[in-house]
Each structure stands twice: as C-alpha cells, then as structure tokens.
Backbone as ProteinMPNN parsed JSONL, in Angstrom:
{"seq_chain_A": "XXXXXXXXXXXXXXXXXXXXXXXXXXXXXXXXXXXXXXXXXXXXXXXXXXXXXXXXXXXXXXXXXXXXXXXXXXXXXXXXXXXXXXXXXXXXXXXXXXXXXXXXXXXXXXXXXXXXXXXXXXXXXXXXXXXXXXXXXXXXXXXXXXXXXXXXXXXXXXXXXXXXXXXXXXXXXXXXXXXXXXX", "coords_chain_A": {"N_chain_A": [[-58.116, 309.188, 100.925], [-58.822, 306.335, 103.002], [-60.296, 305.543, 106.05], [-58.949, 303.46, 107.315], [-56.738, 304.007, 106.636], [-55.824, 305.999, 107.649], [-53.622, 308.22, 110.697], [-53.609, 306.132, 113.676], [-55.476, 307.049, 116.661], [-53.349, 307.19, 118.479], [-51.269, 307.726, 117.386], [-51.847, 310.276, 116.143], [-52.159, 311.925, 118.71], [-49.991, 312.167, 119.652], [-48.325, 312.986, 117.422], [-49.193, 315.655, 117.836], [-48.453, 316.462, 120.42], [-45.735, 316.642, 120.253], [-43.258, 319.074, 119.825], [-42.557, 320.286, 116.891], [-39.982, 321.196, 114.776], [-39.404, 323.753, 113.01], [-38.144, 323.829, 109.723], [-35.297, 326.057, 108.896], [-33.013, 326.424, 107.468], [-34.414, 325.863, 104.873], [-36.439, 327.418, 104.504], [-36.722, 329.339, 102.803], [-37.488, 328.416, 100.366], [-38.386, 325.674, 100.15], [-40.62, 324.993, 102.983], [-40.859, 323.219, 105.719], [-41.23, 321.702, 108.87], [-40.015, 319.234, 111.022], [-39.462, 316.512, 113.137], [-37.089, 315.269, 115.814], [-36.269, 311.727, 116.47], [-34.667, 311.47, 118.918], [-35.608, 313.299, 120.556], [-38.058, 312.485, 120.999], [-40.554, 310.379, 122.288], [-39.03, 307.155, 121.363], [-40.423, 304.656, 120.785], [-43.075, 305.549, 119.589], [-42.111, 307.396, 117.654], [-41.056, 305.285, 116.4], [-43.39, 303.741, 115.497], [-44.671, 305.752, 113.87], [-43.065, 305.936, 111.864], [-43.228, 303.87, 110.675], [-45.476, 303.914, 109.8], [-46.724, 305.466, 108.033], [-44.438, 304.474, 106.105], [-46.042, 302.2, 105.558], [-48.85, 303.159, 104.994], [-48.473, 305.196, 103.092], [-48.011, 306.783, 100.226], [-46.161, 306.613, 97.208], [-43.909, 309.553, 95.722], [-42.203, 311.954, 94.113], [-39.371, 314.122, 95.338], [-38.558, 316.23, 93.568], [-35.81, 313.877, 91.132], [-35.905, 312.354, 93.249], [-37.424, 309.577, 94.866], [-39.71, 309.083, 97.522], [-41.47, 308.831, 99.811], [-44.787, 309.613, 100.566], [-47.582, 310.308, 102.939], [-50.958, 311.602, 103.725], [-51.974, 313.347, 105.97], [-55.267, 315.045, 107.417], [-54.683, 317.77, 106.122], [-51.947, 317.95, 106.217], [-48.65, 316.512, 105.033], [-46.39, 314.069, 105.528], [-43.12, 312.521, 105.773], [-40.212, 310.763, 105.452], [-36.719, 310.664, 104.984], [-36.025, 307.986, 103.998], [-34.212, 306.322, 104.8], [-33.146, 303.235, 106.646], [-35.209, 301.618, 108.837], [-33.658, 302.131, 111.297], [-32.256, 303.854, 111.07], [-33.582, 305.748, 110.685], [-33.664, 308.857, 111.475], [-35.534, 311.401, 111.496], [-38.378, 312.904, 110.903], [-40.504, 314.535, 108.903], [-42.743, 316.803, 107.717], [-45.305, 319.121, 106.169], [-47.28, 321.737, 104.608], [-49.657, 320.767, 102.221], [-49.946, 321.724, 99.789], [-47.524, 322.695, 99.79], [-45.332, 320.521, 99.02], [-43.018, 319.248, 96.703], [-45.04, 317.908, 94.762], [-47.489, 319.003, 94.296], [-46.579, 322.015, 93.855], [-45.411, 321.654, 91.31], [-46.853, 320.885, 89.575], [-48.923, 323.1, 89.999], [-47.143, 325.369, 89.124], [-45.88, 326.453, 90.555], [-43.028, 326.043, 91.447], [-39.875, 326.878, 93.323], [-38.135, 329.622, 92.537], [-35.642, 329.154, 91.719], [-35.125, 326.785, 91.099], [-37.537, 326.18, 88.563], [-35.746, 327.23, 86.662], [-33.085, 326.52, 84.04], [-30.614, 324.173, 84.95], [-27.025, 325.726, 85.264], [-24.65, 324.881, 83.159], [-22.926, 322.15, 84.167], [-20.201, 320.883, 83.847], [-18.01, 318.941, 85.299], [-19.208, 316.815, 88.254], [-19.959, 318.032, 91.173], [-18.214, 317.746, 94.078], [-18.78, 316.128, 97.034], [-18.139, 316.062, 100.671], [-18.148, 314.597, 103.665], [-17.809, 315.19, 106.95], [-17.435, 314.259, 110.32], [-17.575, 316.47, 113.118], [-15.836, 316.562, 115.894], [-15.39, 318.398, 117.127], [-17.504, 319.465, 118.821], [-19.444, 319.034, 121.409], [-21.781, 317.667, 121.152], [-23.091, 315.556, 118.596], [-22.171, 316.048, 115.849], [-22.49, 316.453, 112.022], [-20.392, 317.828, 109.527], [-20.878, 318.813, 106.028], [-19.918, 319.503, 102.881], [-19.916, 320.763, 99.726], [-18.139, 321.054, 96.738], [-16.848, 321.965, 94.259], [-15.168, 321.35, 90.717], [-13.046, 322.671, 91.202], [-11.974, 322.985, 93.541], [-12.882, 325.028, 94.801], [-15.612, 325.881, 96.866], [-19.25, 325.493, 97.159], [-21.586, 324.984, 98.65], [-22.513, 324.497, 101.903], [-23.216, 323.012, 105.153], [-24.642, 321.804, 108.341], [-25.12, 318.764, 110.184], [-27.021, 316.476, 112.702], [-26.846, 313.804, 112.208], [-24.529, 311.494, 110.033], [-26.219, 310.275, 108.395], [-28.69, 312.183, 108.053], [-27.014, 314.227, 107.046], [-26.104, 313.747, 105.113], [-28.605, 313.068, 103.17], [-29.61, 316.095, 103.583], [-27.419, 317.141, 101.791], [-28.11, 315.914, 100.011], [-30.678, 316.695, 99.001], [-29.64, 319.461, 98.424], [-28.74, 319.337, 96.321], [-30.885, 318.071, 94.132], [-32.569, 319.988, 94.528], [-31.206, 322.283, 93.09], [-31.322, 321.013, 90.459], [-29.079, 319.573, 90.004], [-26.801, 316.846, 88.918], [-26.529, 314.03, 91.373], [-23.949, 312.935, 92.905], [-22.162, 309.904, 92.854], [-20.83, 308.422, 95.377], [-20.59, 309.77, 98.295], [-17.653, 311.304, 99.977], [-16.826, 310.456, 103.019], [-15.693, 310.963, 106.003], [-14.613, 310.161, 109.321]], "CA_chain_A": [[-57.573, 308.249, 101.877], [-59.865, 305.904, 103.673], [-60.457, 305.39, 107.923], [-58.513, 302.351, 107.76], [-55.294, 304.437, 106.553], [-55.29, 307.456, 108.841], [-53.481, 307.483, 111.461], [-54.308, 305.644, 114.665], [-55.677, 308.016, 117.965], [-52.23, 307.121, 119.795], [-50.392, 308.924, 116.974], [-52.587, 311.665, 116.448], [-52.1, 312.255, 119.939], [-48.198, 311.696, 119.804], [-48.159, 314.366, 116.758], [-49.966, 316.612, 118.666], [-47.292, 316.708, 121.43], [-44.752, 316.771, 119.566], [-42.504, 319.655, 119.138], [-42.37, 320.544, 115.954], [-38.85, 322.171, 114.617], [-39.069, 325.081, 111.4], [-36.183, 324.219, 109.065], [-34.983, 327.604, 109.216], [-32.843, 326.515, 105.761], [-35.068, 325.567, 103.72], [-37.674, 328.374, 104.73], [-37.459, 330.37, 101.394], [-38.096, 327.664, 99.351], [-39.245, 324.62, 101.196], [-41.088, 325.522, 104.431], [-41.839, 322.605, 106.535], [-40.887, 320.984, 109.81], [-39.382, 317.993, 111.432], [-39.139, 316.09, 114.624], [-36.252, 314.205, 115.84], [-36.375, 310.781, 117.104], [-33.564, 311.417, 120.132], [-36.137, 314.258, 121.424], [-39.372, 312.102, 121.297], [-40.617, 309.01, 122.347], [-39.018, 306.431, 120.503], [-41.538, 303.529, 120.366], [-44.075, 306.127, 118.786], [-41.51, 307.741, 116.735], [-40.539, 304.217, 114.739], [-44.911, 303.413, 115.127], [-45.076, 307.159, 113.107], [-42.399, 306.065, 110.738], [-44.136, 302.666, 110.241], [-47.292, 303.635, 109.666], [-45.746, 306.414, 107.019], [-44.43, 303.456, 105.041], [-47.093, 300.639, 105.396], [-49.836, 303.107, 104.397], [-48.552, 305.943, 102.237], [-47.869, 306.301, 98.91], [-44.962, 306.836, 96.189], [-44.221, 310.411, 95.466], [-41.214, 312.581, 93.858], [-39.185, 315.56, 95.343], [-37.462, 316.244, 91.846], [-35.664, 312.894, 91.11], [-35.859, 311.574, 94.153], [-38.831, 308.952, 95.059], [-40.232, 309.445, 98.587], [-42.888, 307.811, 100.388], [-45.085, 310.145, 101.46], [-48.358, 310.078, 104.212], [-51.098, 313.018, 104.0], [-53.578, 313.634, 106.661], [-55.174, 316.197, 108.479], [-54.093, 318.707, 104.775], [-50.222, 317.635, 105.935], [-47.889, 315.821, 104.281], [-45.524, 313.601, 106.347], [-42.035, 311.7, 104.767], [-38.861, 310.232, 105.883], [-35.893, 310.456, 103.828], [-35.705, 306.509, 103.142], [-33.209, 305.583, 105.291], [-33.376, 302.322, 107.014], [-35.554, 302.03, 110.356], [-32.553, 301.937, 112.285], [-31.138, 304.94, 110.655], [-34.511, 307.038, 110.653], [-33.993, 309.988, 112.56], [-36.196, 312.507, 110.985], [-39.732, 312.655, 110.209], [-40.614, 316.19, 108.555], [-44.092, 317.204, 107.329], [-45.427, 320.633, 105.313], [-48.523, 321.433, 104.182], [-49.905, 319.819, 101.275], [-49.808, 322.906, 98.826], [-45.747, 322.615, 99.775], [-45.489, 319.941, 98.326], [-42.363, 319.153, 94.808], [-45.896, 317.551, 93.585], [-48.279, 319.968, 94.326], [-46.03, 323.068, 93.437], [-44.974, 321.311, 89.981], [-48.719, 320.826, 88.826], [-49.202, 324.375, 89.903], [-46.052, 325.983, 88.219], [-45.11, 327.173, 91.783], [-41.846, 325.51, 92.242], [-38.899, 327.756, 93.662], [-37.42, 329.903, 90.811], [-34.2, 328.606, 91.297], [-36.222, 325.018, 90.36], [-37.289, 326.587, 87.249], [-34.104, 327.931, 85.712], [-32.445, 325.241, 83.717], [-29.458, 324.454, 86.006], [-25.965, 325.839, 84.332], [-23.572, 323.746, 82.525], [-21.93, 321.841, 85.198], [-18.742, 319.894, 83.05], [-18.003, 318.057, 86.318], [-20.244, 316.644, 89.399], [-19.932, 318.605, 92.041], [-18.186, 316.998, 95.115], [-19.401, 316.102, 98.396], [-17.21, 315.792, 101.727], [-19.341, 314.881, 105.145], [-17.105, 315.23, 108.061], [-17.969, 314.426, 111.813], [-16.635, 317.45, 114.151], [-15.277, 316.106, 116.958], [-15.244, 319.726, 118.427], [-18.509, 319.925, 119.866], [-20.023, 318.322, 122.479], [-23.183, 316.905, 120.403], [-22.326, 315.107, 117.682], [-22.287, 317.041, 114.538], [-21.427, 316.349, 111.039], [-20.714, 318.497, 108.383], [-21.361, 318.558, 104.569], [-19.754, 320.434, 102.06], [-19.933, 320.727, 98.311], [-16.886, 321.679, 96.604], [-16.462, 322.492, 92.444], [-13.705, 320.778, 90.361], [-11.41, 323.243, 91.294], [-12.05, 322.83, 95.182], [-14.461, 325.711, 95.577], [-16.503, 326.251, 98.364], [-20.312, 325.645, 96.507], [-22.869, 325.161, 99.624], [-22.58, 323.749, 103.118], [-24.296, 322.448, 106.34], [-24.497, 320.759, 109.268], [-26.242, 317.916, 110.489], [-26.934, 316.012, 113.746], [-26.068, 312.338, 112.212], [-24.406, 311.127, 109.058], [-26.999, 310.308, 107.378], [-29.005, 313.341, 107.849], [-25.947, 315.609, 106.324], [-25.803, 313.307, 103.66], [-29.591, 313.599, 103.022], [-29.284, 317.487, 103.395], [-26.661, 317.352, 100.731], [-28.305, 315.334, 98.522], [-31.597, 317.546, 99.08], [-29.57, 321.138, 97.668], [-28.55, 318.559, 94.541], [-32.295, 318.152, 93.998], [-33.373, 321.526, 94.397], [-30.612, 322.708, 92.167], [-31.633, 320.173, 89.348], [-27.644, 319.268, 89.982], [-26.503, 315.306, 89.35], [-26.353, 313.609, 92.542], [-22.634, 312.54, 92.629], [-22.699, 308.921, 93.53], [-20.508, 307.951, 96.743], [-19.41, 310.985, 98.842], [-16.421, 310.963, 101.048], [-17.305, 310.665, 104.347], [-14.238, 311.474, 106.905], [-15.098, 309.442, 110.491]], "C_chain_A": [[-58.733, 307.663, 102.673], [-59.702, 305.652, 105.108], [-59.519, 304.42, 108.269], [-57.306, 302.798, 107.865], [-54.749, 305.113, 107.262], [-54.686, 307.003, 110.094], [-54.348, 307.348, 112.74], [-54.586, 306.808, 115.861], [-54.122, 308.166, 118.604], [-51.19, 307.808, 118.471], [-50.419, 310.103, 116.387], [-52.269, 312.465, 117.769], [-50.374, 312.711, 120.253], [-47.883, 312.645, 118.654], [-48.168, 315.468, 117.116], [-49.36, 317.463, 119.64], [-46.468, 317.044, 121.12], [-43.995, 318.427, 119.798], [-42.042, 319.561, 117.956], [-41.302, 321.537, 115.362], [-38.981, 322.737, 113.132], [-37.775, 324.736, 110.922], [-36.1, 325.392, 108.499], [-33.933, 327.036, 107.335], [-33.154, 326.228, 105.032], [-36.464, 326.312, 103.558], [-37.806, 328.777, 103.261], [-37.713, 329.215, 100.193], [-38.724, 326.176, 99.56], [-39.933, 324.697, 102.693], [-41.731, 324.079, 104.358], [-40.773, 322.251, 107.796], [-40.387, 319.873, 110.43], [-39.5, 317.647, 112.882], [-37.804, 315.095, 114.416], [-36.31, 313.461, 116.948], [-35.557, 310.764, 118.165], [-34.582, 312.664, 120.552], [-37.592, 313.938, 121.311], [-39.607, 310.765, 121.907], [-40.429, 307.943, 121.25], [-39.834, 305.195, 119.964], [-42.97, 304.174, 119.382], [-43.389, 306.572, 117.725], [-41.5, 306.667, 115.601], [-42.167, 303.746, 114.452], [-45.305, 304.67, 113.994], [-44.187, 306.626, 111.942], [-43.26, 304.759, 109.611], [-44.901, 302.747, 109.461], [-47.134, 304.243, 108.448], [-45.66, 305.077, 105.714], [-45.266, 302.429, 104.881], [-48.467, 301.592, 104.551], [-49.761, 304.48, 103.152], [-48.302, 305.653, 100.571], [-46.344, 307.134, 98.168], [-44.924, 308.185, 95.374], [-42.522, 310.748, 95.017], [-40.981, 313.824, 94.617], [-37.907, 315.482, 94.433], [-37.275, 314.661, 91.703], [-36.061, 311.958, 91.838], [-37.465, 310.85, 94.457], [-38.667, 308.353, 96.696], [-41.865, 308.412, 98.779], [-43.677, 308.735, 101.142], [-46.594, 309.958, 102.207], [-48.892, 311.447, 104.175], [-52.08, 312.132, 105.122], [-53.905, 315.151, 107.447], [-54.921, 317.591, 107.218], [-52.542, 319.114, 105.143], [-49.732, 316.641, 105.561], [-46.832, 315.032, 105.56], [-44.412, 312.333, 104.947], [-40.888, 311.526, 105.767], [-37.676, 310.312, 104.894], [-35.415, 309.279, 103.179], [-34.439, 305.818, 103.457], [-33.571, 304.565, 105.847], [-34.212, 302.639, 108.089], [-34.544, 302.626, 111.584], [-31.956, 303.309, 112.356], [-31.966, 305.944, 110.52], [-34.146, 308.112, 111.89], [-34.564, 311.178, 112.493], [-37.363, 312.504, 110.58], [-40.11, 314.147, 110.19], [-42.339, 315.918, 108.128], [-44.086, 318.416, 106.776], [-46.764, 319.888, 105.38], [-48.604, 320.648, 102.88], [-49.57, 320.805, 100.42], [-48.082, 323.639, 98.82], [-44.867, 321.236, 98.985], [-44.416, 320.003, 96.977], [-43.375, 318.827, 93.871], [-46.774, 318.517, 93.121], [-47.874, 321.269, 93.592], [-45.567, 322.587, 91.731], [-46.169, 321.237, 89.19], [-49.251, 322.163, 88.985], [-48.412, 325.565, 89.551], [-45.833, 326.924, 89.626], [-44.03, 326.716, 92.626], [-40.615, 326.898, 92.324], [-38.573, 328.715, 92.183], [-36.392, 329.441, 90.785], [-34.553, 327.124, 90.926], [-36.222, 324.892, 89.095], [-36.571, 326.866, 86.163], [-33.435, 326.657, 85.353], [-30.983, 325.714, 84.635], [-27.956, 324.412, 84.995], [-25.529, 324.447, 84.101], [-22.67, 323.701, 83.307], [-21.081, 320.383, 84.367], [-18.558, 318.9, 84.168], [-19.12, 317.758, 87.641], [-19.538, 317.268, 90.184], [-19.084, 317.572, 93.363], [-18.559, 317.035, 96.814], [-18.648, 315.076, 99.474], [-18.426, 315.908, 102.215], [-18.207, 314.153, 105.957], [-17.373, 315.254, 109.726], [-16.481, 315.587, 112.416], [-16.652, 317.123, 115.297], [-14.906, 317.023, 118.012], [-16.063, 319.967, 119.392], [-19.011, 319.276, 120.519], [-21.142, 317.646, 121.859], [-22.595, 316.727, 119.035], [-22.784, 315.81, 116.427], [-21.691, 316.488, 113.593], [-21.826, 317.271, 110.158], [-20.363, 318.447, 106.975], [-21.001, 320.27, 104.135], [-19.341, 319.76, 100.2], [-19.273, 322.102, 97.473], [-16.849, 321.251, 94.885], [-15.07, 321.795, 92.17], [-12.687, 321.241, 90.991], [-10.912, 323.656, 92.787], [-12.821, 324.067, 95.896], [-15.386, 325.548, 96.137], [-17.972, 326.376, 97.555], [-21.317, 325.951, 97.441], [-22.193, 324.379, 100.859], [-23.489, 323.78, 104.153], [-23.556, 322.072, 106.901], [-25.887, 320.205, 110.051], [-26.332, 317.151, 111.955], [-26.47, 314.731, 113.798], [-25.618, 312.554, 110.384], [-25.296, 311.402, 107.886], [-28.325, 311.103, 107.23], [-27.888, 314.373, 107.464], [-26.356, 315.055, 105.107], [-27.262, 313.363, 102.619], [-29.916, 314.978, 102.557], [-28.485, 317.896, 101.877], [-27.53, 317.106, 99.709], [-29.539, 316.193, 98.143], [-31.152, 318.817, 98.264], [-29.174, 319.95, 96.396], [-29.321, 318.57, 93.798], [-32.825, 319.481, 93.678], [-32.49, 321.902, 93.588], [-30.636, 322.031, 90.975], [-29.853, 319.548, 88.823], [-27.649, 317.368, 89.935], [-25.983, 315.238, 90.238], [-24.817, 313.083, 91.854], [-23.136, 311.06, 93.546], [-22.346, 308.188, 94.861], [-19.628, 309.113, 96.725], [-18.605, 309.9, 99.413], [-16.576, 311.35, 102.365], [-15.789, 309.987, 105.673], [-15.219, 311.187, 108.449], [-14.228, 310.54, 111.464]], "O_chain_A": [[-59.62, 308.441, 103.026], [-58.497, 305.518, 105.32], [-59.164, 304.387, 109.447], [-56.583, 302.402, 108.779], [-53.566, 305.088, 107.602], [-54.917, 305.914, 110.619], [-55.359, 307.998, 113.002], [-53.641, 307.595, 115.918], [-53.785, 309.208, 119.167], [-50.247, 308.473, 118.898], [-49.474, 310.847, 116.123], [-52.151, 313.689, 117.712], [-49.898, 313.52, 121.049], [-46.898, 313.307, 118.98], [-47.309, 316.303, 116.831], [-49.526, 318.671, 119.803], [-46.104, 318.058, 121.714], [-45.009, 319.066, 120.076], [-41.1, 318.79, 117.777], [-41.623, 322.725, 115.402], [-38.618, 322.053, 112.175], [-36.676, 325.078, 111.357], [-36.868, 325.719, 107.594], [-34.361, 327.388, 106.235], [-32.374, 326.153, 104.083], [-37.367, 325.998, 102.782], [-38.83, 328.581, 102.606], [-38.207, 329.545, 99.115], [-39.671, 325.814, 98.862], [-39.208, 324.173, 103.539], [-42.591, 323.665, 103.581], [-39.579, 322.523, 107.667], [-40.588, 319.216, 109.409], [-39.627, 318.526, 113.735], [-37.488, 314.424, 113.434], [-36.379, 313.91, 118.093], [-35.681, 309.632, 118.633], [-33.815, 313.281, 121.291], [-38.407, 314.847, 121.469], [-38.615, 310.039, 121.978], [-41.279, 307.733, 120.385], [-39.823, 304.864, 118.778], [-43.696, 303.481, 118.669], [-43.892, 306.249, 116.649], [-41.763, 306.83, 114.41], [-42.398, 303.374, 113.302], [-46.279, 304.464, 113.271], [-44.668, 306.935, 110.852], [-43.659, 304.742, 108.447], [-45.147, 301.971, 108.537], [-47.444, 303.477, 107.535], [-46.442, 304.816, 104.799], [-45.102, 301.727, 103.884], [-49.088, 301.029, 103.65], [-50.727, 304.753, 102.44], [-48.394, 304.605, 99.933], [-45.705, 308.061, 98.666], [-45.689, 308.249, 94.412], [-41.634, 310.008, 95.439], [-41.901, 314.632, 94.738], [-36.8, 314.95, 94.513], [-38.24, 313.967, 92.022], [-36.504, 310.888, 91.421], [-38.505, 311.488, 94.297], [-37.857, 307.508, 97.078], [-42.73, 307.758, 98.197], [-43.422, 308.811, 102.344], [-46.876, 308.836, 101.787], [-48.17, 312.42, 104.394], [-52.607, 311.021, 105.172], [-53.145, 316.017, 107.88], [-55.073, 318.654, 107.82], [-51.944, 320.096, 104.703], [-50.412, 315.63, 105.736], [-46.627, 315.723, 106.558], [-44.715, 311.726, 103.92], [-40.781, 312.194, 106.795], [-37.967, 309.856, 103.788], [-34.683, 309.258, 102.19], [-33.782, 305.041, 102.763], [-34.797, 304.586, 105.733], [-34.163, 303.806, 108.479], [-34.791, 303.396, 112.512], [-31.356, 303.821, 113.302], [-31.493, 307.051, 110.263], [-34.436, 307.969, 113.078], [-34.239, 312.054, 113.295], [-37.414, 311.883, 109.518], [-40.065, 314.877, 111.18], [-42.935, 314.855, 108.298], [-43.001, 318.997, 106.765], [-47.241, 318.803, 105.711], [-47.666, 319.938, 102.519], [-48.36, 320.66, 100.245], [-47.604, 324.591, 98.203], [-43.751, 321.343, 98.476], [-44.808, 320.758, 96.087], [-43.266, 319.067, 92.668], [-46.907, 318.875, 91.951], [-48.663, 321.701, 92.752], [-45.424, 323.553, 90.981], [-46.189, 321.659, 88.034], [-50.076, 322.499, 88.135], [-48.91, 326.686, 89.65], [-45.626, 328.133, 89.518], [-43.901, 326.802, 93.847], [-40.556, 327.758, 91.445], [-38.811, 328.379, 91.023], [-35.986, 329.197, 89.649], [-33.705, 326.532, 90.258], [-35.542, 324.13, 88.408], [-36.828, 326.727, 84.967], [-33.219, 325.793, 86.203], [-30.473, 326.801, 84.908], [-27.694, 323.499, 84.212], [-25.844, 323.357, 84.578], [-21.781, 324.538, 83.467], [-21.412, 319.198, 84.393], [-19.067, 317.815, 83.885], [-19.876, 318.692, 87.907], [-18.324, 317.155, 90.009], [-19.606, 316.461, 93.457], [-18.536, 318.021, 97.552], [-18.519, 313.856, 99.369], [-19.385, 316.598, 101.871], [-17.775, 313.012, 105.795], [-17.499, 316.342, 110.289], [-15.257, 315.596, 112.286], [-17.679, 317.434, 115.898], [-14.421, 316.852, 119.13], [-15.795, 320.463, 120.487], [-19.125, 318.285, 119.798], [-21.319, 316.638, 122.543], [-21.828, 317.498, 118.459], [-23.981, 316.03, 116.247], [-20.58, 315.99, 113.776], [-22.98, 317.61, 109.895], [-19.281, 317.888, 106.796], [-21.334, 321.393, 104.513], [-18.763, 318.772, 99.747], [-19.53, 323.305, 97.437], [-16.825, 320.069, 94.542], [-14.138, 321.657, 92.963], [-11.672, 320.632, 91.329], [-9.943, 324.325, 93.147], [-13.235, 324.15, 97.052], [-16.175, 324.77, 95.601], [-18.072, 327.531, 97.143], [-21.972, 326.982, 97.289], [-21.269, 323.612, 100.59], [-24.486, 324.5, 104.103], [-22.361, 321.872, 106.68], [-26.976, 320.684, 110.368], [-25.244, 317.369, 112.488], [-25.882, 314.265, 114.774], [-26.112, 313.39, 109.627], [-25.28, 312.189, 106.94], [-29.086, 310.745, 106.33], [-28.18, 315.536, 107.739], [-26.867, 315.696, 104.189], [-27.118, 313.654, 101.431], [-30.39, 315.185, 101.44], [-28.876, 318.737, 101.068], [-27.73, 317.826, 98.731], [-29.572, 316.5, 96.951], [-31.969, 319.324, 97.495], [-29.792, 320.232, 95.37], [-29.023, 318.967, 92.671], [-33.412, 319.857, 92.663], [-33.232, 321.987, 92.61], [-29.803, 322.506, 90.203], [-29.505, 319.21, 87.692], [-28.321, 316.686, 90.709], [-25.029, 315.982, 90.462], [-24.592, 312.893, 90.659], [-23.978, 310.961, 94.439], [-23.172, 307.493, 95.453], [-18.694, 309.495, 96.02], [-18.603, 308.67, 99.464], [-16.456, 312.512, 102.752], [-15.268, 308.901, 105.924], [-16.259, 311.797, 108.698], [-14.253, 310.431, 112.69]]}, "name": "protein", "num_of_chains": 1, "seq": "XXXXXXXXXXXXXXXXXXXXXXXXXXXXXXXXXXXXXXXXXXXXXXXXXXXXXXXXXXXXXXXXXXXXXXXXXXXXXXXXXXXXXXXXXXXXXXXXXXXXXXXXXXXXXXXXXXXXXXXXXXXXXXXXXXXXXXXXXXXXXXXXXXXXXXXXXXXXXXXXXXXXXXXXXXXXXXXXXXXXXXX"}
C-alpha cells in the first residue's frame, strides 16, 4: 500500500479512540471487532467508511465480495450496505482474514467440511422486537419443516440481515434470496 492510501492522521487518531467491540459470536471462528456508528462520531465514522471504499481493494469472505482496507497489519470492511445504511465498520487482524486463512488451509473446520445435502434453502425470518427499549431485530433460520437452525439479534435491519447472511457463508449454505422481514 502506498502513503497516499493510508489513512489520513484525523482517522488514525479517530481509530485510536474508538472503542472497539469483540464479537463475542463469532469468537471461535472469526475473531474480530467492530464499532458502531450511533456510539462514535458520525462525520469521522462515514470519513472511515469512505476512505475504506475509495482506497481499498476487492476481496472474498467465501462467496461474498467485500471491500476491504489493511493498515497498520489490520484489516478493516463494511458489509456493503449503502452509506446511509452503514452502521458497522469491523476490522481483525490480517492473518484472520477468509483470504489469508484459505491460502493457509486455516479456515474454521466447519468451513472445510463439505456442507450436507441441504434439498431445500434454508429460510430466513428478521423480525423487529418491539419489546425492548433499543431497537432490536431478530434473525432466525428455520429448515423446510420449520425447525429452529441458528439465530441472532441485531441492532438494525440490515445488520441482522448481514449476520444471517454471514452464518450462510460460513456454513458454505446457499444464501436464500429475499428473506421475510416482519416490521
């Protein structure tokens, strides 16, 4: 990467500060971190997301094609939602990495394992709960026969729906193509 790409002092500085949150579910097989844009400064937050897409480059986690941003020997990405709709900017080290770990035959074992014979796509409900005081939605993935497969919860929409589509990925599962999302 060359001087021109890295980032600028004012978001070095604005990283730096940051609170940095451990995704606690994706520890055993993805370990990295996140910030969210409703608990930082937002004018640096969308200058961090910016800069992310204007100077990184085109990367895979499994199917999916990501934009990701190293410096510093971390990785930084967005999940590719609109500006508007960014509310997440995560990072890992570099050696965490779907690229890094796939070139070094150190992806998850559940990665490895061809993924069973799934006859139908899997389905995916994302439901806002209207119970709790902070807005919550939650994501579940439910088997032909309405079994209970994996779930979550997320802080917006389109971080559940992200989340979801993320265990699809890691399970080498076809993305189903429009959940059902219950307002």
């Amino acid at each position: 990467m060359n001087a021109l790409s890295s980032f600028p002092q004012t978001l070095r500085e604005f990283i730096a500060s940051c609170h940095w949150i451990f995704a606690k579910s994706y520890a055993p097989d993805w370990p990295h971190e996140y910030i969210v844009r409703k608990n930082v400064d937002e004018g640096l937050f969308i200058k961090l997301v910016e800069h992310i897409r204007a100077h990184g480059y085109e990367g895979r986690y499994y199917a999916k094609r990501i934009t990701y941003f190293d410096e510093g020997g971390m990785v930084y990405w967005t999940m590719g939602s609109s500006l508007d709709e960014t509310i997440i900017v995560n990072r890992c080290k570099k050696d965490q990495t779907y690229e890094y770990r796939l070139k070094n035959g150190t992806l998850p074992s559940s990665s490895k394992a061809k993924p069973a014979l799934i006859t139908s796509p899997p389905h995916l409900e994302i439901n806002r709960d209207r119970s709790k005081q902070v807005e919550t939605w939650e994501w579940r993935l439910l088997n032909k026969d309405g079994e209970l497969i994996s779930n979550g919860s997320s802080s917006s929409k389109t971080q559940a729906h992200d989340d979801a589509i993320a265990w699809f990925l890691s399970k080498g599962v076809t993305v189903p193509k429009a959940p059902k999302i219950n307002r």
